[in-house]
C-alpha positions as CSV (number, residue, x, y, z in Angstrom):
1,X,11.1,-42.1,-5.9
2,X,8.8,-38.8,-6.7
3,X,5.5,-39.2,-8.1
4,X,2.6,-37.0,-9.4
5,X,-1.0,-37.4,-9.5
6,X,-4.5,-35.6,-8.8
7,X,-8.1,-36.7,-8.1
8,X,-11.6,-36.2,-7.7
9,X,-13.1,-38.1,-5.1
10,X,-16.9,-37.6,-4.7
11,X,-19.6,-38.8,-1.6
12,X,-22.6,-38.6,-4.0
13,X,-26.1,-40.3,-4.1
14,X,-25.9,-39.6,-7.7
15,X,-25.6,-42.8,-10.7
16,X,-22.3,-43.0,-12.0
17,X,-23.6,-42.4,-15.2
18,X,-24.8,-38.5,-13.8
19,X,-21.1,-38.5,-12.3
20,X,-19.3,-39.3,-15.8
21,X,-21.3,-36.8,-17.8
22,X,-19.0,-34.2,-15.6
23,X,-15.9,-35.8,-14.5
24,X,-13.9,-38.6,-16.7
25,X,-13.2,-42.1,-15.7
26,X,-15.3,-42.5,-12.2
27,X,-15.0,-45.4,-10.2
28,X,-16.3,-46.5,-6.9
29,X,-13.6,-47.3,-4.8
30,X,-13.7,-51.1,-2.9
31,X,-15.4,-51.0,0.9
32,X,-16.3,-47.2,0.8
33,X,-18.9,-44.6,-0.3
34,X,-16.5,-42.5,-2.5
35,X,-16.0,-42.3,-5.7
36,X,-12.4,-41.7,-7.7
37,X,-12.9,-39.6,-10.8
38,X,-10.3,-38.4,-13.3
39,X,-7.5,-40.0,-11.5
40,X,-4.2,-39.0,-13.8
41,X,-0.7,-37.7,-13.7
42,X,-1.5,-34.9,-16.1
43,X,-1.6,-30.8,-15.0
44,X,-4.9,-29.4,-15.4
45,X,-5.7,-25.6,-15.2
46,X,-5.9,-24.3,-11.2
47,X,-3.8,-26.9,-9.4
48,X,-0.9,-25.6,-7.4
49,X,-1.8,-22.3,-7.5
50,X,-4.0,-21.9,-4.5
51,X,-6.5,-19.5,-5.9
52,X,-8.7,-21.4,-8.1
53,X,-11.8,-23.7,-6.8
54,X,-11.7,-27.3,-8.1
55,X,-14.9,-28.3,-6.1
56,X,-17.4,-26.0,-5.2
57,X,-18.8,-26.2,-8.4
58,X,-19.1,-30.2,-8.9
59,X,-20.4,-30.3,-4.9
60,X,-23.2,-28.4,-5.7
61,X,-24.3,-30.9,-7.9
62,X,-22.5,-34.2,-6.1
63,X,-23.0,-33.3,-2.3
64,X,-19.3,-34.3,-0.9
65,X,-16.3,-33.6,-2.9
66,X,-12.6,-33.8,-2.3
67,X,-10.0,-32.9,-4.6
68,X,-6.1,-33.7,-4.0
69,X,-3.2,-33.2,-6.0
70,X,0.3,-34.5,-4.8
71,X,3.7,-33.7,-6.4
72,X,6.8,-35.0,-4.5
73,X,9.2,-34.0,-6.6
74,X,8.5,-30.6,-6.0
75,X,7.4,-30.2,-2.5
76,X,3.6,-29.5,-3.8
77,X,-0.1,-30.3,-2.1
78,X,-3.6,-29.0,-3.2
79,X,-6.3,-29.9,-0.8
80,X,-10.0,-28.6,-1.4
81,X,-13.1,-30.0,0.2
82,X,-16.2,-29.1,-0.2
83,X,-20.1,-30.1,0.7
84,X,-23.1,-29.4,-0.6
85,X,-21.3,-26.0,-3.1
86,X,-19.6,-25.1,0.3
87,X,-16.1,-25.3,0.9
88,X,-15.0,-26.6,4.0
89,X,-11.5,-26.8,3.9
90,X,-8.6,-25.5,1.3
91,X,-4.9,-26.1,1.9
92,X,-2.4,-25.3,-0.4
93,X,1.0,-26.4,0.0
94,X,3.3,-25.4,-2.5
95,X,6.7,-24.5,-3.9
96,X,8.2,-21.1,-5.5
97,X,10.9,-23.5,-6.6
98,X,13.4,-23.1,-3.6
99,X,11.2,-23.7,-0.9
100,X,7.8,-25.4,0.0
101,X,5.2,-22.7,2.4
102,X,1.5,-22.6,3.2
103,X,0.1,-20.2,0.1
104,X,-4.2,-21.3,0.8
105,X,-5.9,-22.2,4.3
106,X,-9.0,-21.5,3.9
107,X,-12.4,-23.0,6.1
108,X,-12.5,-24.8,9.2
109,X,-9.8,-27.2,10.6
110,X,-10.8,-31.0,10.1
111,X,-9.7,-33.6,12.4
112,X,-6.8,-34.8,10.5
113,X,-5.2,-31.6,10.6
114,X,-5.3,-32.0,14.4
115,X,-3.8,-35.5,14.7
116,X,-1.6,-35.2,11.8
117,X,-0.2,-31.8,10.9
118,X,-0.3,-30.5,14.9
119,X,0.9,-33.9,16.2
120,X,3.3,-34.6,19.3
121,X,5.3,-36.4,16.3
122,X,5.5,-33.2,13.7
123,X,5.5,-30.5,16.4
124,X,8.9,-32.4,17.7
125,X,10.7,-32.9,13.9
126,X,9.6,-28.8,13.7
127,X,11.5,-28.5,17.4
128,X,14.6,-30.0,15.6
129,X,14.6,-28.3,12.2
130,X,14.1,-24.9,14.2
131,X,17.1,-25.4,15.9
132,X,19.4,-24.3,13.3
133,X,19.8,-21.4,11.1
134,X,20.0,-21.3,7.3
135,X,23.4,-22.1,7.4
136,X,22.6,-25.2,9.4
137,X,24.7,-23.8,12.2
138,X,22.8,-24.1,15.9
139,X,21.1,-21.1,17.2
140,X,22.1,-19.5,20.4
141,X,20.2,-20.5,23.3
142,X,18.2,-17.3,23.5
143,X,17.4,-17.2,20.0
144,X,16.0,-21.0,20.3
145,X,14.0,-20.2,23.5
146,X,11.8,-17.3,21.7
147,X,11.6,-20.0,18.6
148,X,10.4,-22.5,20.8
149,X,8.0,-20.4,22.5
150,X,6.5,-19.0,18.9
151,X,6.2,-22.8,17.7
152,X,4.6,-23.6,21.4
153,X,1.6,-21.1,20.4
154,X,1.5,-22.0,16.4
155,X,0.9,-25.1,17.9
156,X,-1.7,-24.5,20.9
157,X,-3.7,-22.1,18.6
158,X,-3.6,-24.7,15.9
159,X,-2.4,-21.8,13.4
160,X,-0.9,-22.0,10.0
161,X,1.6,-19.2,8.6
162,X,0.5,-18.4,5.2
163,X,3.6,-17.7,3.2
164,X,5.9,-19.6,5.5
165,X,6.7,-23.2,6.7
166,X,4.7,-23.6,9.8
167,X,3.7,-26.0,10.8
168,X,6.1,-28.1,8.9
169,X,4.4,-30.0,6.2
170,X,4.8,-31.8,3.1
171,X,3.2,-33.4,-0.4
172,X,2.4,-36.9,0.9
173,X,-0.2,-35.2,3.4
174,X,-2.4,-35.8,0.6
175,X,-2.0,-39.5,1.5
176,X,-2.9,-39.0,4.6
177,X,-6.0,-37.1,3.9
178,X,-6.8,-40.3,1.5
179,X,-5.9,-43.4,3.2
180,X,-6.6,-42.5,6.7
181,X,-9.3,-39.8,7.7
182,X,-11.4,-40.3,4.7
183,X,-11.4,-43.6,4.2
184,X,-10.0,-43.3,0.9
185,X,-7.5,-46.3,-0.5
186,X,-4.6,-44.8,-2.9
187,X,-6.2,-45.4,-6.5
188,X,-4.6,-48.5,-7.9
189,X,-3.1,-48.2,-11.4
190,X,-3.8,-50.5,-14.1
C-alpha cells in the first residue's frame, strides 16, 4: 500500500486563531506542543522539487515550523525545518521517475539523521545493496573493497551525495522525523 500526504506542523506560542488566518485546518496534536496545519493528500506548488522554501516564511511569524511531505509510491520525501525565519534543516528526497537520490541537504545535521539515516542498521542494508552491480550480478572482490571503503567515510563524515543514493534512504523517513524525534503522532484521518 502507497500513500501520499503533506503537512504543516508548527511549535508556536501563537492562538490558533492567528495560526488559521495563514495555514488551513490547524489542530493541536494530543500530548504535544505542535500543531498540524493543512494536513491533505493534495499537490501544492514547491513540494518535491527541492528548491522552493515552505517554512521560512510562516517561522518568522510562528517560531518553530516543520514541513513534510511523503509519497510512497514514488520514492519521494520533502523535509524543511525552520526556527524563528531560519532554516535549519532541508532534505529532499526525490525521484526523476527511475530512481529515488538526494536533490536538497541543506543546514545542520539533526539528531535523527544520526540515529536513523547513518545507523549500524541502514549503513549494513547499504553494505548489501552495494554489493551488486546494476545487473544484480556480484561485484569482484576488489571492486567491493574500494565500495566498502567509500561507504565506510560517507558514513564516518556523516555525508550525503546530492544527486545520488547515499546514504540509502526512503519516503517513510518522513515518519520517522514525525513519530519519533519530534514528538509528532501521524495525523489521524477522519
Amino acid at each position: 500500500m502507497s500513500f501520499f500526504y503533506n503537512a504543516y506542523f508548527l511549535k508556536t506560542q501563537q492562538p490558533i486563531a492567528k495560526v488559521q488566518e495563514k495555514l488551513p485546518k490547524p489542530e493541536p496534536i494530543l500530548n504535544s506542543d505542535w500543531i498540524v496545519c493543512d494536513f491533505g493528500d493534495r499537490y501544492m506548488d514547491g513540494i518535491f522539487e527541492g528548491e522552493e522554501y515552505l517554512t521560512q516564511e510562516f517561522s518568522e511569524e510562528f517560531g518553530e515550523v516543520i514541513f513534510i511531505a511523503i509519497d510512497t509510491s514514488n520514492d519521494q520525501l520533502d523535509y524543511e525545518h525552520s526556527l524563528d525565519g531560519v532554516i535549519l534543516r532541508k532534505l529532499a528526497w526525490l525521484s526523476d521517475g527511475c530512481q529515488s537520490t538526494w536533490m536538497c541537504v541543506e543546514g545542520e545535521m539533526e539528531d535523527w539523521e544520526r540515529t536513523t539515516v547513518f545507523s549500524a542498521n541502514n549503513l549494513n542494508r547499504t553494505r548489501e545493496m552495494i554489493r551488486y552491480d546494476r545487473h544484480l550480478q556480484l561485484l569482484p572482490a576488489d571492486e567491493l573493497e574500494v565500495k566498502e571503503q567509500e561507504l565506510q567515510t560517507i558514513w564516518n563524515n556523516h555525508q550525503y551525495m546530492l544527486n545520488g543514493q547515499l546514504p540509502s534512504g526512503d519516503a517513510t523517513l518522513g515518519m520517522v522525523i514525525q513519530q519519533h524525534f519530534f514528538g509528532i503522532t501521524y495525523p489521524q484521518r477522519v
